[in-house]
BAKEVEX-489323 format. One line per 3 residues: their letters; for each residue x, y, z of N, C-alpha, C. Coordinates in pm, whole numbers, plus 50000, padded with zeros to 5 digits. Layout:
A = X Y Z X Y Z X Y Z ~ ... .
END
This chain:
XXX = 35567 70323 84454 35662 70241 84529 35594 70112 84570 ~ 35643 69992 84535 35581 69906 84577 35627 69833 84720 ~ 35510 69768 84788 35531 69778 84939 35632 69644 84960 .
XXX = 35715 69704 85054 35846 69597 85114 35753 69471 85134 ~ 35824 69347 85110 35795 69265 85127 35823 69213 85279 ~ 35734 69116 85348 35744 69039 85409 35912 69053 85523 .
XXX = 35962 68950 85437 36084 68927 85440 36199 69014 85470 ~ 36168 69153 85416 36278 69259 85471 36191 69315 85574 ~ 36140 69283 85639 36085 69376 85754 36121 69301 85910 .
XXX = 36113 69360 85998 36183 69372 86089 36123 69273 86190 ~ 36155 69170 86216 36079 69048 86335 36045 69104 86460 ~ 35953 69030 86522 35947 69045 86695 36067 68997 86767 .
XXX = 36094 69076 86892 36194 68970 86937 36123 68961 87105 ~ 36056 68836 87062 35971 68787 87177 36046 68695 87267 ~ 35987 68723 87374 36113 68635 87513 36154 68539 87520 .
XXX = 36056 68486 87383 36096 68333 87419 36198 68286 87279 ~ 36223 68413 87206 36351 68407 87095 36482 68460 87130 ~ 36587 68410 87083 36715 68400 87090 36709 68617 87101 .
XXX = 36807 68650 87157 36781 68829 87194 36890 68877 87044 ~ 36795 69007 87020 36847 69086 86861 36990 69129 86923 ~ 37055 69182 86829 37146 69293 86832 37166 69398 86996 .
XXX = 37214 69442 86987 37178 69529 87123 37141 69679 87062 ~ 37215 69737 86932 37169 69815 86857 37052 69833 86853 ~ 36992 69700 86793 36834 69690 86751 36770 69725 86885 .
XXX = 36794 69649 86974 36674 69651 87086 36719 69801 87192 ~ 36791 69869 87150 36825 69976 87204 36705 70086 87144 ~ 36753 70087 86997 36660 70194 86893 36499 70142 86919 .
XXX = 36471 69989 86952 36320 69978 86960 36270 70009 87106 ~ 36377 70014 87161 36351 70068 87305 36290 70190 87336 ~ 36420 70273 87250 36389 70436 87218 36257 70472 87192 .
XXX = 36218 70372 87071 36115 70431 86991 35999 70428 87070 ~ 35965 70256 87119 35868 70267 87203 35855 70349 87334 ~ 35952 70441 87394 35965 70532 87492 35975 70641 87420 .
XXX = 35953 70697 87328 35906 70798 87267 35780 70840 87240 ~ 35708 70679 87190 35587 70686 87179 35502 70733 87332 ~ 35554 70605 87432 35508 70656 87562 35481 70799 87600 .
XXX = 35574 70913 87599 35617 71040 87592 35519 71103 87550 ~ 35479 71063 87388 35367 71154 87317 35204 71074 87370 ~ 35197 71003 87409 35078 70947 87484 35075 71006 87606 .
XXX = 35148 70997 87670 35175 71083 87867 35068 71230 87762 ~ 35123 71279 87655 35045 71382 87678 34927 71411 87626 ~ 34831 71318 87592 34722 71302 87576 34584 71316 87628 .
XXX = 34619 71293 87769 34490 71359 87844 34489 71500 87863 ~ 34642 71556 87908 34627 71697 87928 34573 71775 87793 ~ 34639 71725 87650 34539 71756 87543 34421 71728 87485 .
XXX = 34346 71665 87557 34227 71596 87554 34164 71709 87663 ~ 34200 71761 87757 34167 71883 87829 34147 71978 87780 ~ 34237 72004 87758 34258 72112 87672 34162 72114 87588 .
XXX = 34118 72045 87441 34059 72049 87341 33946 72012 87436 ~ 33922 71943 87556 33742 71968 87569 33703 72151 87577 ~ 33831 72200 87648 33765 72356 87647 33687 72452 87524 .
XXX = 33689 72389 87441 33675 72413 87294 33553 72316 87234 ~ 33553 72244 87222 33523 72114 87151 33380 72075 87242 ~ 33320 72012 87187 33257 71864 87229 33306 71764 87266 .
XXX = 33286 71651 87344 33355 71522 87342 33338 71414 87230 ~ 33230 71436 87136 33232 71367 86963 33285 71471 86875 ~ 33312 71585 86882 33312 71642 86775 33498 71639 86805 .
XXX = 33524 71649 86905 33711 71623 86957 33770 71523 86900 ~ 33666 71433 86943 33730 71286 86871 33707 71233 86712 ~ 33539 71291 86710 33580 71287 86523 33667 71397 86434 .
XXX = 33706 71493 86456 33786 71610 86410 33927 71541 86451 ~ 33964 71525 86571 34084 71454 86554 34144 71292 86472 ~ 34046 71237 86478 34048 71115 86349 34032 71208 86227 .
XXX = 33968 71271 86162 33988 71309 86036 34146 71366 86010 ~ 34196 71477 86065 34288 71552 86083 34416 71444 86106 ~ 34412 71330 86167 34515 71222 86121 34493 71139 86054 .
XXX = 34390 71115 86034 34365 71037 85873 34435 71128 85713 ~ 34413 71256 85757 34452 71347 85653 34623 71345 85644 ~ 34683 71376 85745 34815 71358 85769 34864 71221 85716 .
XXX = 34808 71100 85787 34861 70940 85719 34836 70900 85604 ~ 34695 70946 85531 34654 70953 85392 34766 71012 85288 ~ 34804 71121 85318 34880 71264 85242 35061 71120 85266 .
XXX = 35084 71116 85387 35203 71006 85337 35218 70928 85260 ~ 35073 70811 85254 35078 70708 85207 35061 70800 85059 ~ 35021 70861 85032 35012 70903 84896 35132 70970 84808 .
XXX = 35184 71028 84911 35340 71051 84837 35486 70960 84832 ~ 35427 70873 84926 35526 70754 84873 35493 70672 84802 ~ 35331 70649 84727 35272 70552 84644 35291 70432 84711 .
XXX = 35212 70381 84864 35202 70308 84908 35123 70205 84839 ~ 35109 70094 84857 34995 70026 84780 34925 69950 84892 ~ 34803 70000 84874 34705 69905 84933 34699 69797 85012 .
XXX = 34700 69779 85139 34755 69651 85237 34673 69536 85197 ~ 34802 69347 85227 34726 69326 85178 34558 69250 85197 ~ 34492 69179 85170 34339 69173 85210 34395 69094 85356 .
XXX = 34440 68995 85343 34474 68926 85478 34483 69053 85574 ~ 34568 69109 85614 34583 69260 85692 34447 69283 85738 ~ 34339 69300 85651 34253 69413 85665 34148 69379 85809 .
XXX = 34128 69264 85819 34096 69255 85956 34160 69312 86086 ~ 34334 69275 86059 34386 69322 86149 34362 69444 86205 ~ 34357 69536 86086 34382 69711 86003 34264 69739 86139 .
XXX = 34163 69664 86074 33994 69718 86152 33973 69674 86302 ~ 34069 69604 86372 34097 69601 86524 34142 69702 86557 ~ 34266 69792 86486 34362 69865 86538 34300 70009 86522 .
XXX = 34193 70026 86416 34095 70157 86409 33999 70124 86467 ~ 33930 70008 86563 33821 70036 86650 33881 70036 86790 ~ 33985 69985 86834 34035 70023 86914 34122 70098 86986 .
XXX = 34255 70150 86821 34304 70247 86895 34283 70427 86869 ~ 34202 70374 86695 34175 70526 86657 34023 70565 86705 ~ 33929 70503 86699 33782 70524 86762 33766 70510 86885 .
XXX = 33786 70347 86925 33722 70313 87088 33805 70374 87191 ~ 33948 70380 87223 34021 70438 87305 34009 70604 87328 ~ 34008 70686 87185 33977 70828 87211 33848 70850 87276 .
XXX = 33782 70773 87188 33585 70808 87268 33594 70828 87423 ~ 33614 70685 87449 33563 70671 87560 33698 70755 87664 ~ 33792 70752 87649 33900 70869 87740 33798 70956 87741 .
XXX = 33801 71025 87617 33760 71184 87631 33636 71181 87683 ~ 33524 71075 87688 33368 71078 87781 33421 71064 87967 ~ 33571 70982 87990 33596 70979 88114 33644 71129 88170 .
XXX = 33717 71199 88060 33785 71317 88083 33676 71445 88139 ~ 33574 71398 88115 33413 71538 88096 33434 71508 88226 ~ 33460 71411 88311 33379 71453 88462 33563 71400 88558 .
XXX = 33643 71310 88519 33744 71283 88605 33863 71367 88563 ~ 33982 71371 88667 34049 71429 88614 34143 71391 88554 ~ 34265 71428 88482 34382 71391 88396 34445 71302 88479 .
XXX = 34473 71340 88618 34576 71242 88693 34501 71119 88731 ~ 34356 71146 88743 34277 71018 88778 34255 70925 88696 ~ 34235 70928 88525 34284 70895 88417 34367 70806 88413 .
XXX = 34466 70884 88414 34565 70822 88410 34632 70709 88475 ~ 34665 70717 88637 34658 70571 88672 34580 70500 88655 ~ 34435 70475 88616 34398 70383 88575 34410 70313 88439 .
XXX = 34460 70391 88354 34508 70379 88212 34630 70278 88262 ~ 34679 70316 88375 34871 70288 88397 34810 70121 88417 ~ 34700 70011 88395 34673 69933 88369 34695 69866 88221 .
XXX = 34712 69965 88190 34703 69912 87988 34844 69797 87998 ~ 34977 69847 88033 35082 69739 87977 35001 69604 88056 ~ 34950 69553 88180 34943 69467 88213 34821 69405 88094 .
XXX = 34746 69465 88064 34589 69435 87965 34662 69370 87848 ~ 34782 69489 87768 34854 69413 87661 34914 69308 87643 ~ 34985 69303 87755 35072 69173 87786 35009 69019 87756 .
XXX = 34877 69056 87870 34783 68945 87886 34738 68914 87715 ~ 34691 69041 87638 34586 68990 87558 34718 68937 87427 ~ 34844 68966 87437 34965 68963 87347 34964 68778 87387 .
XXX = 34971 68728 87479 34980 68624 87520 34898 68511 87434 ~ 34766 68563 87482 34663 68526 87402 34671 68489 87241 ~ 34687 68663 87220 34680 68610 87040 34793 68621 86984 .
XXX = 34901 68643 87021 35052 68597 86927 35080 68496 86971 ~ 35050 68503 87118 35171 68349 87180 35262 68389 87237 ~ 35288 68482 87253 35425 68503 87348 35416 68476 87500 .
XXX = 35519 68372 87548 35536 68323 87695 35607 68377 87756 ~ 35579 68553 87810 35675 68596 87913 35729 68470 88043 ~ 35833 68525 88142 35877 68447 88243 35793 68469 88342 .
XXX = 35754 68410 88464 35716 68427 88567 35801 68558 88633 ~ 35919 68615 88638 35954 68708 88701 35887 68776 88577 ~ 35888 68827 88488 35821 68867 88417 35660 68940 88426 .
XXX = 35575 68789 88485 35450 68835 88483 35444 68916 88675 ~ 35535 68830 88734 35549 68902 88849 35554 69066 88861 ~ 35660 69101 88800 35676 69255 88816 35583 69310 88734 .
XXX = 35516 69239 88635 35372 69346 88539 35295 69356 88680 ~ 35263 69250 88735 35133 69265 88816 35177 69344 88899 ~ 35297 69333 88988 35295 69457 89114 35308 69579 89056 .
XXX = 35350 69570 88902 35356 69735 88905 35193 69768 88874 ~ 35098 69673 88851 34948 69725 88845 34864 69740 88944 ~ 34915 69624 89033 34871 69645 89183 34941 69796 89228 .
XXX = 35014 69858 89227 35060 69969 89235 34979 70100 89213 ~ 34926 70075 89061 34842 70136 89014 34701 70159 89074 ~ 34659 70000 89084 34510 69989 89163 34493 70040 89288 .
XXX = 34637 70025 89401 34602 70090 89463 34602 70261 89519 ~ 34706 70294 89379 34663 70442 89394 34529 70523 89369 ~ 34485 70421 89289 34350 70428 89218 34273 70474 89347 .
XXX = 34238 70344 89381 34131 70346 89494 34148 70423 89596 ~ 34273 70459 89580 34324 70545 89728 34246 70690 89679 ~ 34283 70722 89568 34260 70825 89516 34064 70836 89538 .
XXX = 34015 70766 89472 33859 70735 89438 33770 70766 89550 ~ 33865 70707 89692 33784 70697 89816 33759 70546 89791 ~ 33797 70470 89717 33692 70356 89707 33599 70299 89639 .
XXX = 33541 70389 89545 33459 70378 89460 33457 70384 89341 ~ 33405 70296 89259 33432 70314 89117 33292 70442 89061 ~ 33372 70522 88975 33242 70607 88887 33248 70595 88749 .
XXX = 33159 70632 88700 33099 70629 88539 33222 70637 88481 ~ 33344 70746 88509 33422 70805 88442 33521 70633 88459 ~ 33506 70624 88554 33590 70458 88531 33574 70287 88477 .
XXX = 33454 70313 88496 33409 70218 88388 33451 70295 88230 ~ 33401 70383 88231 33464 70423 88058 33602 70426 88017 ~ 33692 70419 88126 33883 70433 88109 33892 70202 88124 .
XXX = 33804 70158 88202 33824 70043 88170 33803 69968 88069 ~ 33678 70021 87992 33688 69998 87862 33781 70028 87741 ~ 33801 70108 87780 33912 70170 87698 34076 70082 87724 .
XXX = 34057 70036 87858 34179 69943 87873 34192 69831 87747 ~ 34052 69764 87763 34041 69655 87673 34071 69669 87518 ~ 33958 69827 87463 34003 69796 87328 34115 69864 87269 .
XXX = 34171 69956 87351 34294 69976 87331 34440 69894 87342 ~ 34396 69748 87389 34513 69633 87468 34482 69611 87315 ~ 34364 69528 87279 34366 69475 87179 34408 69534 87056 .
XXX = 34409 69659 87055 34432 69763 86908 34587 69755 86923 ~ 34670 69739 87067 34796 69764 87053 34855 69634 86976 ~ 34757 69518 87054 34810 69393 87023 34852 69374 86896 .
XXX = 34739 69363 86844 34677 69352 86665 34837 69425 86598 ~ 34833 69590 86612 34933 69679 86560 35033 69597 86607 ~ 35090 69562 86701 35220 69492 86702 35303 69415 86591 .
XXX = 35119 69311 86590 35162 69168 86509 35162 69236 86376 ~ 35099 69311 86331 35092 69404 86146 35192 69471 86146 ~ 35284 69513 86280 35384 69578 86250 35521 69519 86245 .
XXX = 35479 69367 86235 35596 69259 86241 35640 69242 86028 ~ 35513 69287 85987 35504 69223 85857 35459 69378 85751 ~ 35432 69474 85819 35466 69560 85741 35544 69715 85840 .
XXX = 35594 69836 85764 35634 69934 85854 35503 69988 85957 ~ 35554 70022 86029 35455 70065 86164 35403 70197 86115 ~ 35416 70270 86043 35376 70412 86038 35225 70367 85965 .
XXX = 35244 70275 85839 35170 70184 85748 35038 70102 85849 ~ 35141 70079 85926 34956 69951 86046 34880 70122 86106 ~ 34929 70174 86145 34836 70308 86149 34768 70430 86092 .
XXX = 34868 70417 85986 34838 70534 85868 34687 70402 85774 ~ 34724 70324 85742 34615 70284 85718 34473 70238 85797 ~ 34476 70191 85900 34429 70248 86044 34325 70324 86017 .
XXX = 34372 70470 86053 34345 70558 86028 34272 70598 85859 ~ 34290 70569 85809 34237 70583 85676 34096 70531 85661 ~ 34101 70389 85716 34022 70293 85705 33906 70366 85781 .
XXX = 33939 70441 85902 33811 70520 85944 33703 70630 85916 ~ 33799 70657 85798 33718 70794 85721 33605 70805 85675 ~ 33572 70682 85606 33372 70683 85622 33315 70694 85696 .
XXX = 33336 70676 85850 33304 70732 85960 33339 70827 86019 ~ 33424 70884 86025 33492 70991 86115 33491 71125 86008 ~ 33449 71106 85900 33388 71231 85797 33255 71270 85884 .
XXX = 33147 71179 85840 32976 71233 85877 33027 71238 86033 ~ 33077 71157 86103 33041 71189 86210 33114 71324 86293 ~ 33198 71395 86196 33278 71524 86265 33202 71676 86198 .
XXX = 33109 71609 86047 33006 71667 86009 32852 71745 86104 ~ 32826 71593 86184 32722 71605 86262 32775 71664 86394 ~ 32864 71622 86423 32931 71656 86593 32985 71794 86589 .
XXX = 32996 71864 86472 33045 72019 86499 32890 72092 86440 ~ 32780 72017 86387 32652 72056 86361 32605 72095 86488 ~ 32609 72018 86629 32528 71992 86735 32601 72038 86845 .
XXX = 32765 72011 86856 32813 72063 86959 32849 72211 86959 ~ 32890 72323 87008 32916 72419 87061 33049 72421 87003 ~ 33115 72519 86947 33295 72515 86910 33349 72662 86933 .
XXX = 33442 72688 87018 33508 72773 87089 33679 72785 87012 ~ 33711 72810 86932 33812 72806 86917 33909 72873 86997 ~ 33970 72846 87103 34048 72894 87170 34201 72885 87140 .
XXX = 34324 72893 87237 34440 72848 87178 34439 72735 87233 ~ 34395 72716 87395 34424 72540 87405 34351 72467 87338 ~ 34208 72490 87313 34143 72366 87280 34212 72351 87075 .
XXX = 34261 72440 87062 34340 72423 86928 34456 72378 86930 ~ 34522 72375 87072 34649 72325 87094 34640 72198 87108 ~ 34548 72177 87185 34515 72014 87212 34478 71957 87092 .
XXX = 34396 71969 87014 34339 71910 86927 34466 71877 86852 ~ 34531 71995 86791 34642 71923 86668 34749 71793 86756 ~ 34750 71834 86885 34872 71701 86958 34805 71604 86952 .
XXX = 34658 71585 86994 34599 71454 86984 34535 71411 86865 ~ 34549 71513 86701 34520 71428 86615 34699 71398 86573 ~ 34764 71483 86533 34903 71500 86489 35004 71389 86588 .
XXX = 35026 71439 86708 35132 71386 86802 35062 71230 86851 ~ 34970 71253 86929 34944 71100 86962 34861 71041 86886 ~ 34747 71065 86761 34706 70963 86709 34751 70883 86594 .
XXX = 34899 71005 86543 34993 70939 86440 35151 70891 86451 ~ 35182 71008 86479 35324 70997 86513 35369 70956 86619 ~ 35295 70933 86755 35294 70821 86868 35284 70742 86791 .
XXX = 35207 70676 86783 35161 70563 86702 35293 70502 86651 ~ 35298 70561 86566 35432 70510 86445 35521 70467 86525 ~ 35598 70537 86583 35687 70483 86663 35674 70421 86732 .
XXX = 35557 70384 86844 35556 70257 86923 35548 70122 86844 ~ 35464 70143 86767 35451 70031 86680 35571 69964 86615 ~ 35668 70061 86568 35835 70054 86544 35878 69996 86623 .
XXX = 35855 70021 86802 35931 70013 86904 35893 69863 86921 ~ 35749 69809 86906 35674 69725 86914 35722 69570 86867 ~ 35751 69626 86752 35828 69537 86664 35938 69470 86698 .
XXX = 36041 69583 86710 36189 69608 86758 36213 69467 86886 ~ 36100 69495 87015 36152 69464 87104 36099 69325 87175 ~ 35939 69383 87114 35831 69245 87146 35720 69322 87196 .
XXX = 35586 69293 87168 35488 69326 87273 35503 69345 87413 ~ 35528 69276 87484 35506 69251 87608 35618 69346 87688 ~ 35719 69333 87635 35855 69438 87729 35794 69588 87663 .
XXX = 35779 69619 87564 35723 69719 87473 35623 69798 87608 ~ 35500 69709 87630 35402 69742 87677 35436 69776 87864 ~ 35556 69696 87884 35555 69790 88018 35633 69909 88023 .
XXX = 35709 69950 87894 35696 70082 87936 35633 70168 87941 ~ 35520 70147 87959 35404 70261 87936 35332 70212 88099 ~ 35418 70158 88161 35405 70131 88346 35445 70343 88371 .
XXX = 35527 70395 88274 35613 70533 88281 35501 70607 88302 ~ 35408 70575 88180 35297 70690 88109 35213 70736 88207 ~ 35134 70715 88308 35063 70787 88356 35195 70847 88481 .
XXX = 35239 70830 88524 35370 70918 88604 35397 71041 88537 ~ 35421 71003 88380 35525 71151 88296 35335 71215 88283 ~ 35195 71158 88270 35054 71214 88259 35116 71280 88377 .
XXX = 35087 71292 88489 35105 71342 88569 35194 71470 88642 ~ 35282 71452 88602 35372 71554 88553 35275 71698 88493 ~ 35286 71635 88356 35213 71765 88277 35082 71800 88332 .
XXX = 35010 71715 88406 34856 71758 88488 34890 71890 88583 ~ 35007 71868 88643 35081 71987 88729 35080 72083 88674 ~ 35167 72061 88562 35293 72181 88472 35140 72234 88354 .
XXX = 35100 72192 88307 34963 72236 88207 34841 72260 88241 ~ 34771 72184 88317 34658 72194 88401 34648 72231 88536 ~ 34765 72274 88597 34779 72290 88751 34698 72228 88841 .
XXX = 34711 72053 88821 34658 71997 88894 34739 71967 88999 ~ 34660 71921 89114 34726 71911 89265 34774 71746 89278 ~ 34889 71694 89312 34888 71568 89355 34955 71523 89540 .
XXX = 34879 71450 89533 34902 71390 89700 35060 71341 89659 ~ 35059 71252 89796 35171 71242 89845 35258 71086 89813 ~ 35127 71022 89752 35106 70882 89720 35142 70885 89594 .
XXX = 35169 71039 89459 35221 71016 89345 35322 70994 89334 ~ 35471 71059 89416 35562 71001 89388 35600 70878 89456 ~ 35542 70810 89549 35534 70676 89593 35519 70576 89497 .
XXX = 35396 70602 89427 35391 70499 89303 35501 70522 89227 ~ 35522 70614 89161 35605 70611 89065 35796 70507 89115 ~ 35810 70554 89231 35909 70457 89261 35870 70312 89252 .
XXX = 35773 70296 89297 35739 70111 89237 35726 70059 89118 ~ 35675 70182 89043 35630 70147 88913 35732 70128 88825 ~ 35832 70253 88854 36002 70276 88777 36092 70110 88816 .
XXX = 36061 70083 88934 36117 69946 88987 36071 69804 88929 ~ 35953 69875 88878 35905 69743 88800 35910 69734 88661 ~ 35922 69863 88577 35979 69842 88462 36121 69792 88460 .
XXX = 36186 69824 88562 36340 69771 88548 36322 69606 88535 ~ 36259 69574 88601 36249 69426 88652 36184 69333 88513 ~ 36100 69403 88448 36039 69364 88306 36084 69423 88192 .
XXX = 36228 69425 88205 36292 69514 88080 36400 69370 88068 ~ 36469 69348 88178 36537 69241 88255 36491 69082 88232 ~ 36379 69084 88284 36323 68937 88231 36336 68846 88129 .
XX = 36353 68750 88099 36332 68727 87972 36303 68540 87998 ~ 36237 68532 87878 36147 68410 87906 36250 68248 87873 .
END
């Protein structure tokens, strides 16, 4: 099958362009709140699979295991080869969203917990926005950048509330992960303007396999492996559910709606994390979780609304 061109594929509809269909921006709505959905459950399966796993051997076993899945597509539809222009893009979106983002979560996950994680993750739409700005160009509105920031100030200060105050190891490693995961979303956005979204990740993912072979080689050589049912449960959601089929669809959604509105719905994601930290991990939350979440829900309304 030779790959859609250019031209039939589906534009951004960035704030500062005339608004799609309502159809369209409904279904890219969907999609990218679907994706959100299968990300919310990522740390609790990242839990899960540490009970089992190593924290390299989790993350290289789960890159292979969706490389295998996006490989096995692209091969039965006779995808062809992205083209060289792409391939830079390709190699932002596998160091940041298939390598750098899992690593370093799952090194924050060894010592913090899922809900603590998570609001600080609930930083990412504001990181995307910013770095979408940067390298596409898109000029959200001032009400716009307004409601990103309070719904992050929101975040920060559940953070710290939570922390006591203090930053630890486990948070410097989720802040990094802010960055190269902003940028991996970014990148995937703009590749998913010019080819299908399943394609900016399935190749992604592919592209990592000279690495994420030896290194799931050596990391189940050295680490300890428990096959249990969670840490087997976890593992297939976070190679299967969130490192592909999330994927796909946000990137769809990405497309559909624009970076920047795209990226605050995932203001949702550590709220619905939270949730399942309860319901899967029987974690405890104060009194300050559903507080945020009303600001945060108030501020996606407000950046769904905006427009430049």
């Amino acid at each position: 099958m030779r790959a859609q061109s250019s031209a039939t594929q589906p534009t951004a509809i960035a704030v500062d362009t005339p608004p799609a269909t309502r159809d369209r921006v409904s279904a890219g709505t969907l999609q990218a709140a679907l994706g959100v959905v299968a990300f919310s459950l990522t740390f609790p399966a990242t839990a899960w699979g540490l009970e089992g796993f190593g924290p390299w051997s989790l993350v290289a076993v789960r890159s292979v295991l969706a490389a295998l899945i996006a490989g096995g597509c692209l091969l039965a539809l006779r995808i062809r080869l992205p083209e060289r222009r792409h391939v830079p893009g390709l190699a932002v979106v596998a160091a940041g969203v298939v390598l750098g983002f899992p690593m370093l979560t799952t090194l924050a996950l060894q010592t913090s917990t899922t809900s603590h994680a998570a609001v600080v993750v609930g930083l990412l739409p504001l990181t995307t926005a910013a770095l979408s700005a940067l390298r596409v160009g898109t000029r959200p509105s001032r009400t716009f950048w307004t409601a990103a920031l309070a719904g992050a100030a929101a975040v920060v200060a559940f953070t710290v509330q939570q922390s006591g105050g203090a930053l630890s190891t486990a948070d410097l490693y989720l802040f990094g992960a802010l960055l190269v995961c902003a940028a991996g979303y970014t990148e995937g956005g703009r590749l998913a303007r010019v080819m299908p979204g399943w394609q900016v990740i399935g190749w992604a993912l592919v592209l990592c396999l000279p690495l994420s072979v030896p290194a799931a080689a050596i990391a189940l050589a050295y680490e300890p492996v428990t096959l249990t049912a969670h840490a087997v449960a976890g593992l297939l959601w976070v190679a299967a559910g969130s490192q592909f089929l999330g994927l796909v669809v946000w990137y769809r959604g990405m497309a559909a709606i624009g970076i920047p509105k795209a990226s605050q719905l995932q203001l949702a994601q550590p709220l619905l994390t939270l949730v399942w930290s309860v319901l899967l991990l029987g974690e405890h939350l104060t009194v300050a979780a559903p507080l945020t979440a009303a600001a945060v829900l108030v501020c996606i309304a407000v950046t769904q609304r905006a427009r430049g």
